[in-house]
gemmi code that builds the backbone of each chain (N, CA, C; Angstrom):
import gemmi

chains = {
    "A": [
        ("UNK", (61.964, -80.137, 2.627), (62.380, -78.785, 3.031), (62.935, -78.785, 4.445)),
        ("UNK", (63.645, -77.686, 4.410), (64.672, -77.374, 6.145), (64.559, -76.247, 6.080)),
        ("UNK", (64.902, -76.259, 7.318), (65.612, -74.523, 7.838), (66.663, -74.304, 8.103)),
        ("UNK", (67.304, -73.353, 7.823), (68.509, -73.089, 7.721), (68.405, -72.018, 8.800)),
        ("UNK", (69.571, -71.343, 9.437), (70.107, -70.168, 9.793), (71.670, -69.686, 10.679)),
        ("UNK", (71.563, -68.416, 10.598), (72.898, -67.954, 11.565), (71.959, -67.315, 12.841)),
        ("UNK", (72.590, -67.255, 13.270), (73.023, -66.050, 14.872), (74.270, -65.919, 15.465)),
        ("UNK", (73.956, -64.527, 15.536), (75.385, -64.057, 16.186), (74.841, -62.810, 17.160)),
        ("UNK", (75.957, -62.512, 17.874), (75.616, -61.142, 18.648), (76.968, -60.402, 17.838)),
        ("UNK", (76.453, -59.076, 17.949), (77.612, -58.250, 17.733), (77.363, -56.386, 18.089)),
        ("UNK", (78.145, -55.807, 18.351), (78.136, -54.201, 19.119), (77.059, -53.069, 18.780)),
        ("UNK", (77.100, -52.643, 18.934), (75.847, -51.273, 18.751), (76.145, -50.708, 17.404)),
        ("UNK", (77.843, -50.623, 16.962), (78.498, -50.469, 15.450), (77.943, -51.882, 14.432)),
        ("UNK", (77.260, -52.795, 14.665), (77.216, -53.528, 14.021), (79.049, -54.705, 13.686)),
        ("UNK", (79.748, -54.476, 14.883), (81.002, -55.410, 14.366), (80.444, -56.792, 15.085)),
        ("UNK", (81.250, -58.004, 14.196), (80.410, -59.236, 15.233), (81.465, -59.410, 16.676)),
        ("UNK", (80.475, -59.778, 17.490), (81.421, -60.041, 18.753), (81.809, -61.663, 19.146)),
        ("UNK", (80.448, -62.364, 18.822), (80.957, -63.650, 18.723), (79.561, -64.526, 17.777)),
        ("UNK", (79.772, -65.531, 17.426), (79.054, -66.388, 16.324), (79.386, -67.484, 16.513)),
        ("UNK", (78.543, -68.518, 15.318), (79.184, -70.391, 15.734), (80.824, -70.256, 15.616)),
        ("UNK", (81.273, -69.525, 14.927), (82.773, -69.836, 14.431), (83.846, -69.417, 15.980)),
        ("UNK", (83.152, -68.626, 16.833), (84.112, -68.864, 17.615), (83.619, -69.187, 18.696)),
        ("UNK", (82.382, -69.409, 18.632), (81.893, -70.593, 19.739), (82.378, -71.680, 19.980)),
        ("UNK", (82.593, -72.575, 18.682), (83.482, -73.779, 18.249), (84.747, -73.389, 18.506)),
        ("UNK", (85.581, -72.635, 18.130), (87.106, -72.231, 18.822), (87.243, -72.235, 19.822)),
        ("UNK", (86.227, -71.585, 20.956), (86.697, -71.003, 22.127), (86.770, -72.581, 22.778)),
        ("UNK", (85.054, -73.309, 22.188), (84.805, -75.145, 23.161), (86.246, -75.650, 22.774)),
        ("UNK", (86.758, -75.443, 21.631), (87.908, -76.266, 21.014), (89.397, -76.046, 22.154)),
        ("UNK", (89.084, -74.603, 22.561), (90.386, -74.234, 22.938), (90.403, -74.481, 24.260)),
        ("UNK", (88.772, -74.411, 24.995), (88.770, -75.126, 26.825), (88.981, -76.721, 26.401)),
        ("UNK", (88.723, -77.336, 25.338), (88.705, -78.889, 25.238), (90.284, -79.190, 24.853)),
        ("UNK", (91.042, -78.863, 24.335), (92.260, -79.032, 24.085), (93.351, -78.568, 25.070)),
        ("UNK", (92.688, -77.832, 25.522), (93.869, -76.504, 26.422), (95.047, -75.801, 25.666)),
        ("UNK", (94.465, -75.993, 24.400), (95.477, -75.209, 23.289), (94.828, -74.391, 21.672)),
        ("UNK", (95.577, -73.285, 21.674), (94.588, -72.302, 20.623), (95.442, -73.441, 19.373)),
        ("UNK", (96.337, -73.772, 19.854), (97.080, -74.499, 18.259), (96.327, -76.023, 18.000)),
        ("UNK", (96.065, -76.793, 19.331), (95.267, -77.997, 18.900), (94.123, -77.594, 18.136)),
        ("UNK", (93.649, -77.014, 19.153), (92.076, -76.320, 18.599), (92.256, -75.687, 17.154)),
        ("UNK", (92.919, -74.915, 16.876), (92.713, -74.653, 14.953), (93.382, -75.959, 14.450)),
        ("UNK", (93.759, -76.752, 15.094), (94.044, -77.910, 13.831), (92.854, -78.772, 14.309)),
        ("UNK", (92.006, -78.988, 15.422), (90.707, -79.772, 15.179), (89.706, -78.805, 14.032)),
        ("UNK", (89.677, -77.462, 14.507), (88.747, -76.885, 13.483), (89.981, -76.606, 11.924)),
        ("UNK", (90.461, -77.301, 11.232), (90.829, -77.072, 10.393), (91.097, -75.618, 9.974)),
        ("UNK", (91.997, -75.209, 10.617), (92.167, -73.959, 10.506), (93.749, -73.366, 10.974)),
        ("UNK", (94.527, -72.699, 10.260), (95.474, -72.564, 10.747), (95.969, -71.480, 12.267)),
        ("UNK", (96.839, -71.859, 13.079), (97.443, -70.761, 14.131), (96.620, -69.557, 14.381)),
        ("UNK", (97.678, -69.046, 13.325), (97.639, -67.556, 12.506), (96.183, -67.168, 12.678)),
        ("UNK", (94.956, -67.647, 12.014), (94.022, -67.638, 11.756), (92.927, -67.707, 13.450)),
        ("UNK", (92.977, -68.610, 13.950), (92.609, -68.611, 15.187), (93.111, -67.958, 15.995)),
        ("UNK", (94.205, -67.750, 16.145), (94.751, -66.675, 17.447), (94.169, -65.175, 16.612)),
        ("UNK", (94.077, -64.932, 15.475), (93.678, -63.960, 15.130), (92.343, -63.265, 15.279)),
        ("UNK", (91.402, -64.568, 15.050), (89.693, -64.255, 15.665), (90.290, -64.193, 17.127)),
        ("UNK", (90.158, -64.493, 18.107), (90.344, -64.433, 19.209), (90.539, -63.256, 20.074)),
        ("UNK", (91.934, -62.515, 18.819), (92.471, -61.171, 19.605), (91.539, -59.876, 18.928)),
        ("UNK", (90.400, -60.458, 18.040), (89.749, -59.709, 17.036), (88.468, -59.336, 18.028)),
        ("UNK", (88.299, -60.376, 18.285), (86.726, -60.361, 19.838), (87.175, -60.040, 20.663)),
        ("UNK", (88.500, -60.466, 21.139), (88.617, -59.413, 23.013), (88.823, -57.665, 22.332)),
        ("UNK", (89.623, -57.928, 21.460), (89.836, -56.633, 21.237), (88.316, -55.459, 21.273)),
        ("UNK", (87.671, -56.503, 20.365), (86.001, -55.702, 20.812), (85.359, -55.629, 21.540)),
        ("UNK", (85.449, -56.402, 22.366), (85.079, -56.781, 24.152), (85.691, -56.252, 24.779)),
        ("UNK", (86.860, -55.516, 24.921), (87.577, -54.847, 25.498), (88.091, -56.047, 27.078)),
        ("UNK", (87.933, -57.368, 26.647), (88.521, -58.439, 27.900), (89.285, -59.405, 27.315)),
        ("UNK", (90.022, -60.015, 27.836), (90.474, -61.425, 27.721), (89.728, -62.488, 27.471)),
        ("UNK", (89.841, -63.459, 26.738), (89.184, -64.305, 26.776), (89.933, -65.463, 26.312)),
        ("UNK", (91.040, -65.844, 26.170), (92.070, -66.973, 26.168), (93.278, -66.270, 26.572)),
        ("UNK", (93.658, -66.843, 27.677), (95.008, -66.562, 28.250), (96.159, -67.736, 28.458)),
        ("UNK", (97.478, -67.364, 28.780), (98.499, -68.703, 28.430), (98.686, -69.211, 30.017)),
        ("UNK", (98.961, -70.565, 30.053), (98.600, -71.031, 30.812), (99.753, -71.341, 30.767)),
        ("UNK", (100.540, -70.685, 32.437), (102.388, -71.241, 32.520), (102.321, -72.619, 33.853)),
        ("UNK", (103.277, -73.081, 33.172), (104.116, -74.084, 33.765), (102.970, -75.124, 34.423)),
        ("UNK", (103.221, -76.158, 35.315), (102.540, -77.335, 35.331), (102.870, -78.626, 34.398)),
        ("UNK", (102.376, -79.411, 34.513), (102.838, -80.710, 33.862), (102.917, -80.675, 32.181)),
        ("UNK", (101.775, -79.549, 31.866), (101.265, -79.231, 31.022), (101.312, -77.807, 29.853)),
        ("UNK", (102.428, -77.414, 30.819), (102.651, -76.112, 30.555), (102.431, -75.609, 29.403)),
        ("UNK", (102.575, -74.258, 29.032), (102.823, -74.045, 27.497), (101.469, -73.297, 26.294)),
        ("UNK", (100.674, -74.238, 27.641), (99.022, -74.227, 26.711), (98.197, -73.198, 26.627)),
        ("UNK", (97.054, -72.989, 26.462), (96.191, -71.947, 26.489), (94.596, -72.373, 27.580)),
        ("UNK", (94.049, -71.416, 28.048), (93.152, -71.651, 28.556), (91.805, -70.307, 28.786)),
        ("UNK", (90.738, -71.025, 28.527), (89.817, -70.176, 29.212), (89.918, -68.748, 29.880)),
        ("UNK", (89.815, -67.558, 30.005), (89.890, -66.972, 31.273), (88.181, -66.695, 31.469)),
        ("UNK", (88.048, -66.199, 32.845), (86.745, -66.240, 33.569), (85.935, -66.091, 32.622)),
        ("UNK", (85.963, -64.730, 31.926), (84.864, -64.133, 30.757), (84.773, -65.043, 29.509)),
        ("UNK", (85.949, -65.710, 28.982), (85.770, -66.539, 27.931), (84.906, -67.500, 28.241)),
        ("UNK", (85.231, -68.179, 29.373), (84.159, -69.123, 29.941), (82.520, -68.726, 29.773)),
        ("UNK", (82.585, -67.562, 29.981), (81.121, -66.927, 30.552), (80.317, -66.519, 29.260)),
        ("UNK", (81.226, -66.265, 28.601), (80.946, -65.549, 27.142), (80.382, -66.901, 26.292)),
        ("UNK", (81.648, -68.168, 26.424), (81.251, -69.093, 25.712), (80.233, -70.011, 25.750)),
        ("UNK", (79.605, -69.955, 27.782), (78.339, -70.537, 27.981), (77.068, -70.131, 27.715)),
        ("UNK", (77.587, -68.739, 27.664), (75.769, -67.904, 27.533), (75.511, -68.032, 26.061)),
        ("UNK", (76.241, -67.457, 25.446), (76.428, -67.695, 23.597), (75.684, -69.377, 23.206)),
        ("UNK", (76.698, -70.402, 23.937), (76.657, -71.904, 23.215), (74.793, -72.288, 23.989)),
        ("UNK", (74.213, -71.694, 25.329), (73.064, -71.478, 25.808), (72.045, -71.583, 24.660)),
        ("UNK", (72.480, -69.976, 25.013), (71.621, -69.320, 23.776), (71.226, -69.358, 21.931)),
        ("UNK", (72.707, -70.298, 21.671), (72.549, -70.284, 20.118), (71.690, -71.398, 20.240)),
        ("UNK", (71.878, -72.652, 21.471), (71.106, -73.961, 21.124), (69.343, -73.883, 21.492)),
        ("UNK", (69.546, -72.930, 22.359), (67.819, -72.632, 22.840), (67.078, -71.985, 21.298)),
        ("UNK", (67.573, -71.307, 20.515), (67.315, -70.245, 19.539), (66.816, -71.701, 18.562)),
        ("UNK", (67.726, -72.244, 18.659), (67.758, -73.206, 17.042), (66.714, -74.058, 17.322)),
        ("UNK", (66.599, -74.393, 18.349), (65.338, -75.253, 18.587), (63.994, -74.958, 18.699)),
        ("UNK", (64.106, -73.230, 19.348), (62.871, -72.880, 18.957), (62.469, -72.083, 17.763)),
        ("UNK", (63.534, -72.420, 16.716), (63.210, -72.107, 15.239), (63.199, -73.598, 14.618)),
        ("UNK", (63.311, -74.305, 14.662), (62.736, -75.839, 13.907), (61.517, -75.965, 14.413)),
        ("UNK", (61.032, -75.821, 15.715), (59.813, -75.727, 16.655), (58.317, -74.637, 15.341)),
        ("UNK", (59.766, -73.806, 15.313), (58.292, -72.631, 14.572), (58.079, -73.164, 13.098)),
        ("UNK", (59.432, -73.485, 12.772), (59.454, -74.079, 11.035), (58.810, -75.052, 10.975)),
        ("UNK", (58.406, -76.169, 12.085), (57.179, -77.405, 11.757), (55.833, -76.414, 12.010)),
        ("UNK", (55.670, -76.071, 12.872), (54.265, -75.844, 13.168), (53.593, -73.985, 12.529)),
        ("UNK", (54.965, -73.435, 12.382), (54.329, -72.313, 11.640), (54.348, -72.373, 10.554)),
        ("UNK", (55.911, -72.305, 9.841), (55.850, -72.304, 8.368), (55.237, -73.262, 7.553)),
        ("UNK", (55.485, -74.957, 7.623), (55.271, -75.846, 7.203), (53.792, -76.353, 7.255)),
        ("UNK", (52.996, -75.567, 8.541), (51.912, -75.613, 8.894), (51.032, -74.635, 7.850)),
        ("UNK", (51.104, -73.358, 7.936), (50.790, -72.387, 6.863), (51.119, -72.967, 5.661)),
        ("UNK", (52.075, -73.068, 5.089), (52.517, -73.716, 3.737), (51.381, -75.263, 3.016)),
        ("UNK", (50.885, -75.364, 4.147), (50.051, -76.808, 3.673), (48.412, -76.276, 4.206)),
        ("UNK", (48.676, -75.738, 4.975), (46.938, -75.599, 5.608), (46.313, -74.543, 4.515)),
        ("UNK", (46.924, -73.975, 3.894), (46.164, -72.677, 2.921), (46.181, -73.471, 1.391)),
        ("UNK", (46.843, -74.626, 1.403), (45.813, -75.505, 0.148), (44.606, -75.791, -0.264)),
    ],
    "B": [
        ("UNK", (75.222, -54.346, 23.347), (75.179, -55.721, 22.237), (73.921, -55.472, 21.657)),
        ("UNK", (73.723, -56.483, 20.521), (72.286, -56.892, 19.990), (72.522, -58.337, 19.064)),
        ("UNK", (71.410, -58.690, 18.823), (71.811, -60.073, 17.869), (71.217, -59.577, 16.725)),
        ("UNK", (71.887, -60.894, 15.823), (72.242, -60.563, 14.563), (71.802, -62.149, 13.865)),
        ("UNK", (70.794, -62.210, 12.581), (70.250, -63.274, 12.369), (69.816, -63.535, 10.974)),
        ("UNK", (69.983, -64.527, 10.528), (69.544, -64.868, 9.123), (68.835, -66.599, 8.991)),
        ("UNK", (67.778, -65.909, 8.609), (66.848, -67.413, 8.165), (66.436, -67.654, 7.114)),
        ("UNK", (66.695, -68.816, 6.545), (65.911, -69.521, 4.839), (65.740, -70.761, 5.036)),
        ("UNK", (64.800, -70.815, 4.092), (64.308, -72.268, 3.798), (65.081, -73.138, 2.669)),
        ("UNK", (65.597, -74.065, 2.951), (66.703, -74.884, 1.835), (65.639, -76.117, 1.532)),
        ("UNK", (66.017, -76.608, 0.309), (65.446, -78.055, -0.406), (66.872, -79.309, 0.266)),
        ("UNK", (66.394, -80.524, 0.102), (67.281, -81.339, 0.950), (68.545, -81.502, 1.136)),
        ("UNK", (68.718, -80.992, -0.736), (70.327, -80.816, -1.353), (70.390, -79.551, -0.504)),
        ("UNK", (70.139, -78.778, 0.050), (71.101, -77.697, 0.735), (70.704, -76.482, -0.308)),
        ("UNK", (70.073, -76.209, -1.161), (69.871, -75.321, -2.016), (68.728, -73.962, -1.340)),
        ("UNK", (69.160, -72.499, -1.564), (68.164, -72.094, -0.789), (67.095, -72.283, -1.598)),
        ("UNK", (65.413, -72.179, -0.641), (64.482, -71.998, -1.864), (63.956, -70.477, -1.430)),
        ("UNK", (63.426, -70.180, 0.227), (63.613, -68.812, 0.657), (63.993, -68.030, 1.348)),
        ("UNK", (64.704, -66.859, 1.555), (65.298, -66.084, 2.294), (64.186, -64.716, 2.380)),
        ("UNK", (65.771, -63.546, 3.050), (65.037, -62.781, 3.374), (65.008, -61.819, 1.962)),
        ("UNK", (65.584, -61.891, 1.111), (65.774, -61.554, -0.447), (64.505, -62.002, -1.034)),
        ("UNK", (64.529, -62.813, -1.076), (63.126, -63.564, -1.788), (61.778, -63.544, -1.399)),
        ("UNK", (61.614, -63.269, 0.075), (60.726, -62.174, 0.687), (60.053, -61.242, 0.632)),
        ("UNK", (61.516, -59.698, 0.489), (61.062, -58.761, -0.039), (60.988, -58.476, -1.417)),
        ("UNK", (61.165, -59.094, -1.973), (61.306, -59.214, -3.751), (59.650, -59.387, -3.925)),
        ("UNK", (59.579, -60.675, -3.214), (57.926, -61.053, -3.654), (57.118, -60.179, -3.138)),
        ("UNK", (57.373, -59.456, -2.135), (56.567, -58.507, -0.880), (56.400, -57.354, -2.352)),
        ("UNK", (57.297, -56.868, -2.430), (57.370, -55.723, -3.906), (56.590, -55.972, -5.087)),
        ("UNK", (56.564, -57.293, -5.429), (55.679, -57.292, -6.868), (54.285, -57.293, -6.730)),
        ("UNK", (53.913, -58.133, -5.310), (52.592, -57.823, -4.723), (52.170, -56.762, -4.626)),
        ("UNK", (52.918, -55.799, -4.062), (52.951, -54.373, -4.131), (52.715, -53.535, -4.752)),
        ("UNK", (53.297, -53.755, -5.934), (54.046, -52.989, -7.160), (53.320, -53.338, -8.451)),
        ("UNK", (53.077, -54.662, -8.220), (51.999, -55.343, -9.660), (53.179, -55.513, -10.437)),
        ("UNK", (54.360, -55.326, -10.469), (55.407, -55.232, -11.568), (56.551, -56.006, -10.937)),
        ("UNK", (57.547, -56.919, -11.789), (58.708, -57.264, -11.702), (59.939, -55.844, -11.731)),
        ("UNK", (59.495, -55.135, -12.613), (60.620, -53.882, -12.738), (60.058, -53.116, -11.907)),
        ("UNK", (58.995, -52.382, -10.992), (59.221, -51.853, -10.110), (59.347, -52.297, -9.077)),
        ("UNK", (59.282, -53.512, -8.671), (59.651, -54.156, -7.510), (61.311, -53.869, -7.729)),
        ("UNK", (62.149, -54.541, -8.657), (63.322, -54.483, -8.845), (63.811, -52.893, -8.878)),
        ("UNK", (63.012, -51.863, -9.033), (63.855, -50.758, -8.977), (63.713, -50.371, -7.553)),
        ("UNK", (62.335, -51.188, -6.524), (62.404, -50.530, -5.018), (63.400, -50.682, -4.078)),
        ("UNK", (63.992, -52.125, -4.721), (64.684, -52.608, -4.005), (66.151, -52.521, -4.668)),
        ("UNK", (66.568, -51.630, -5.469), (67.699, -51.200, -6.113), (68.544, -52.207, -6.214)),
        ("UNK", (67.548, -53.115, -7.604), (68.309, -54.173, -8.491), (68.093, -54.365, -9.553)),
        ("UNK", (68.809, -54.980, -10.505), (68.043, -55.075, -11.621), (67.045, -55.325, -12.008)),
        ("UNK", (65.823, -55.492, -13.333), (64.998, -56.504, -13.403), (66.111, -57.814, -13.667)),
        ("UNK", (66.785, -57.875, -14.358), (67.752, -59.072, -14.630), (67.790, -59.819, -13.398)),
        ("UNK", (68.433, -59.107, -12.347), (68.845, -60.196, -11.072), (67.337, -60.469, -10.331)),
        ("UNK", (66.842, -59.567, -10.240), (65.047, -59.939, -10.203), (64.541, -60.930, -10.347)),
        ("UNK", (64.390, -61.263, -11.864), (64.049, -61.786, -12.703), (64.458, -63.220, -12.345)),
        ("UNK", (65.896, -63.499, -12.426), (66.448, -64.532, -12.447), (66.283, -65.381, -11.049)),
        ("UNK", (66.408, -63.979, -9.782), (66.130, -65.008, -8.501), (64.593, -65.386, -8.331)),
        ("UNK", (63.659, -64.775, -9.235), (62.101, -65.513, -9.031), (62.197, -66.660, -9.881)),
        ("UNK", (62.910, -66.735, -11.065), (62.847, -67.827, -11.795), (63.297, -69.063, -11.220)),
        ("UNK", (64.298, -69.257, -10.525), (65.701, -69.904, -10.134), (64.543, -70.528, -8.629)),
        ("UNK", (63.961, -69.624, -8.113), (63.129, -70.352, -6.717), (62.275, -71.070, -7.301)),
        ("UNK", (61.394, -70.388, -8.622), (60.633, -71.192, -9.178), (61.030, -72.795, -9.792)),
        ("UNK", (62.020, -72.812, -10.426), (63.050, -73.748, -10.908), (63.002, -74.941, -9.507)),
        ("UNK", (63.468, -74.304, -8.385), (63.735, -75.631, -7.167), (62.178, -75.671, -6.556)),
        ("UNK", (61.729, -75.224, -6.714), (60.424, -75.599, -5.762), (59.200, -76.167, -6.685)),
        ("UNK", (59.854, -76.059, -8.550), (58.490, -76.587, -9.011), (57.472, -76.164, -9.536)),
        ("UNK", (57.221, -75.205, -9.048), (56.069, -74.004, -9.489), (56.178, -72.369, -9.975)),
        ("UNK", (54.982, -71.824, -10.457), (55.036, -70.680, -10.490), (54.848, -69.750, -9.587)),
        ("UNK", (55.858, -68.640, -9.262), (55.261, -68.083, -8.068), (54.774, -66.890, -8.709)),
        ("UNK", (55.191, -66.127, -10.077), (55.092, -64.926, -10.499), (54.545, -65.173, -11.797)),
        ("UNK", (52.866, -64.457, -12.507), (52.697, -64.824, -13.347), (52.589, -63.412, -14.151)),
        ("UNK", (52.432, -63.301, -15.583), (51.812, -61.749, -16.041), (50.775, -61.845, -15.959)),
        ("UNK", (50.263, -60.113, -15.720), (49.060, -60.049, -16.026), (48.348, -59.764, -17.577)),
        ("UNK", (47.957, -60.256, -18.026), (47.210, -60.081, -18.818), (46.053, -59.186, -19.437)),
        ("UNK", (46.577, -57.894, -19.660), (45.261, -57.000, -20.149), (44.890, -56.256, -18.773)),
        ("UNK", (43.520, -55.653, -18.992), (42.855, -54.350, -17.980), (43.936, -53.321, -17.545)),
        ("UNK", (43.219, -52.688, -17.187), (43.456, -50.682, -17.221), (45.274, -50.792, -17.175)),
        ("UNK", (45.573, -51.789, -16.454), (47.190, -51.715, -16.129), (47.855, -52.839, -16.574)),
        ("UNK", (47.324, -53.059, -18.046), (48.101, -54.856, -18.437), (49.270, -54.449, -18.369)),
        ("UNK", (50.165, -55.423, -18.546), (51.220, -55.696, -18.683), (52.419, -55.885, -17.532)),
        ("UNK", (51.738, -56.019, -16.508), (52.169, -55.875, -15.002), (52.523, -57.612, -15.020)),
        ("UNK", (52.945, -57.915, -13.533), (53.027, -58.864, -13.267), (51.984, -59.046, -11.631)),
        ("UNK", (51.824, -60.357, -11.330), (51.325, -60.491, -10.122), (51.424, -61.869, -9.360)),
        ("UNK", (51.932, -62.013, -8.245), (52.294, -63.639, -7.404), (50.566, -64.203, -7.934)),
        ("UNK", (51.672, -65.341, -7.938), (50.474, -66.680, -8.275), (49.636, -67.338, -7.075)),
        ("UNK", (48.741, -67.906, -6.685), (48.157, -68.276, -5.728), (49.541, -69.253, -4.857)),
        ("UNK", (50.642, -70.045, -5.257), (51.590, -70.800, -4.457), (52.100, -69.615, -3.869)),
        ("UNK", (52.951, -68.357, -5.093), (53.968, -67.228, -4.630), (53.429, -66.924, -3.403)),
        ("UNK", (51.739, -66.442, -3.418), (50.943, -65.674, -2.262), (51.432, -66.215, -0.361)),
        ("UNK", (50.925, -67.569, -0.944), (51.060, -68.786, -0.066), (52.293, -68.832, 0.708)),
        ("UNK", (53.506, -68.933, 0.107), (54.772, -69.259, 0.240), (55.218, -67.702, 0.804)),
        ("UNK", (55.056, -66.613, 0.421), (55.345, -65.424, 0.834), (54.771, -65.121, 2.146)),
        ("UNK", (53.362, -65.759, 2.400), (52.455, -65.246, 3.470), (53.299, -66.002, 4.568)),
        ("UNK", (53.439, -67.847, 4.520), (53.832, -68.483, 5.427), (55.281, -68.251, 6.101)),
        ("UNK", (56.099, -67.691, 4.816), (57.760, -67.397, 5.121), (57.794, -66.283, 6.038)),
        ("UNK", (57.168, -64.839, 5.644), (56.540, -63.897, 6.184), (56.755, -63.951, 7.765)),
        ("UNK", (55.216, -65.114, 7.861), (55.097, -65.098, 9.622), (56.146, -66.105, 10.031)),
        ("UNK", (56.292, -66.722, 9.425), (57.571, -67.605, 10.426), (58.656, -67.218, 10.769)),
        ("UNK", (59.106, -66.063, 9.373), (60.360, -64.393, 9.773), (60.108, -64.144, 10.793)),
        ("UNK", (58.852, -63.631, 10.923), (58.652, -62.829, 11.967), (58.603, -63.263, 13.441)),
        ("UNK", (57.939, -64.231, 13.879), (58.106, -65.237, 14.994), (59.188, -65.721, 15.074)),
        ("UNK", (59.677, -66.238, 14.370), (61.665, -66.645, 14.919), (62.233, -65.634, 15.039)),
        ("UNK", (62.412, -63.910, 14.370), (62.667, -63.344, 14.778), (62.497, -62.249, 16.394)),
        ("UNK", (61.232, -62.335, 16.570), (60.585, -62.322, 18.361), (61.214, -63.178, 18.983)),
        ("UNK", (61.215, -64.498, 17.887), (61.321, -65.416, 20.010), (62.831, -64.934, 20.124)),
        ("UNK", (63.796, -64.807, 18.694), (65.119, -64.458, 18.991), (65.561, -63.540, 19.623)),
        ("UNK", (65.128, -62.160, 19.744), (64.855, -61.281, 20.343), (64.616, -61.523, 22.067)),
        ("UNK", (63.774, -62.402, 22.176), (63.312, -62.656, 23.664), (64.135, -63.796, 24.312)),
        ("UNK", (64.441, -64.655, 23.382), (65.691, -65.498, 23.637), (66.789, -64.674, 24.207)),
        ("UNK", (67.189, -63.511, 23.198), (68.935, -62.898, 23.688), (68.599, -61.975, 24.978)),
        ("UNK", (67.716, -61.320, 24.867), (66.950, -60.659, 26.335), (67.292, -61.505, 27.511)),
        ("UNK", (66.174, -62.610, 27.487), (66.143, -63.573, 28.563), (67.097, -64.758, 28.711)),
        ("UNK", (67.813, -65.054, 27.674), (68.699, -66.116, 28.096), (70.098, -65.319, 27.968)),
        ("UNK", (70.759, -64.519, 26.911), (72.232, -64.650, 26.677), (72.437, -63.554, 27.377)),
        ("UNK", (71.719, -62.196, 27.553), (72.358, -61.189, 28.323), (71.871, -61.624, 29.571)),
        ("UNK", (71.203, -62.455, 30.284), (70.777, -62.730, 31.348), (71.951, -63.681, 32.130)),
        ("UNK", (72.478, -64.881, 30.829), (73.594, -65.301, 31.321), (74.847, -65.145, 31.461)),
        ("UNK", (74.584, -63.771, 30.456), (76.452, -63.381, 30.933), (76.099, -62.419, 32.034)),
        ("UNK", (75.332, -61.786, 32.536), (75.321, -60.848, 33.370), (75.643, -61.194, 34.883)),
        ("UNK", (74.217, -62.618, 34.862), (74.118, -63.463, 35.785), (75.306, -63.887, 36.957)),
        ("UNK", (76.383, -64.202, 35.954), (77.348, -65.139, 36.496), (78.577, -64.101, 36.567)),
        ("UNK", (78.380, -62.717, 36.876), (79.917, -62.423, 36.724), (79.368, -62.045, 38.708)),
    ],
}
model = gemmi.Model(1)
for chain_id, residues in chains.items():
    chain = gemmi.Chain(chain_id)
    for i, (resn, *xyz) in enumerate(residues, 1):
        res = gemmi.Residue()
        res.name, res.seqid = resn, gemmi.SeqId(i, " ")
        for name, pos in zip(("N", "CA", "C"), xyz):
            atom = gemmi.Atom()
            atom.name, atom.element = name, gemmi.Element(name[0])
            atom.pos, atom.b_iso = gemmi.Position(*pos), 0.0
            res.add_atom(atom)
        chain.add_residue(res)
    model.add_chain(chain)
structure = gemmi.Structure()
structure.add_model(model)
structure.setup_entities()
């Protein structure tokens, strides 16, 4: 047996604001410096990623990938302050969560599940 | 904001064995003494009822739901000493991963986006 689960945060309306799926986009899109590398590492098309993206600021009411002009490199996409901030507290928090739910699933569930034999 | 969360227990193949469905399903017949009024509390069929106690029973091996047999209210149903077991332990481990998650997004994710702007 395992444990499984999600987490996400999302608004007082219940819309999601962010989850693993664009946790992984956003790392994809500071690690690439591009929303187009990044949906082709996450198997996913353009269209599709620039679309979550403008779907969460739009609900956030901020930026959170902006285009990044000229330089050697020009062309690309990057981080802005809040994406950064958004994507550390989130990627924080989802990994602190998961660990202290395998933590509870050995010693609570798996513990109960065998000790009441 | 608020968070948003889903936990089950899977067999190795990835199959669920419990959620939060299978929870209150079992929470109801305990309740209820009955498969069909559990299934009407929770506005479902006995069919789909039926089939998701069978189907957990199926991957995990055992019986969790047996009939009752005779006295003032035969014909009822009632969790089996595993169902009891498995309901009690899933139960508190819901409930504790759901706290620490809670105290997690408190203290770590709104703490770290707040933190750093």
């Amino acid at each position: 047996m395992k444990v499984g689960y999600k987490i996400w945060i999302e608004d007082d309306r219940g819309n999601q604001l962010i989850g693993e799926g664009l946790e992984q986009l956003l790392l994809a899109v500071a690690e690439t410096g591009s929303i187009n590398k990044a949906a082709g590492k996450l198997r996913m098309s353009y269209r599709t990623a620039w679309a979550r993206i403008r779907k969460a600021e739009k609900r956030l009411g901020c930026l959170l990938v902006a285009k990044q002009v000229g330089g050697t490199r020009g062309g690309g996409s990057r981080l802005t302050e809040e994406g950064y901030r958004l994507l550390e507290s989130f990627a924080e928090f989802h990994r602190a969560a998961g660990k202290e739910i395998e933590t509870l699933f050995q010693e609570s569930f798996l513990h109960l599940l065998q000790s009441q034999s």
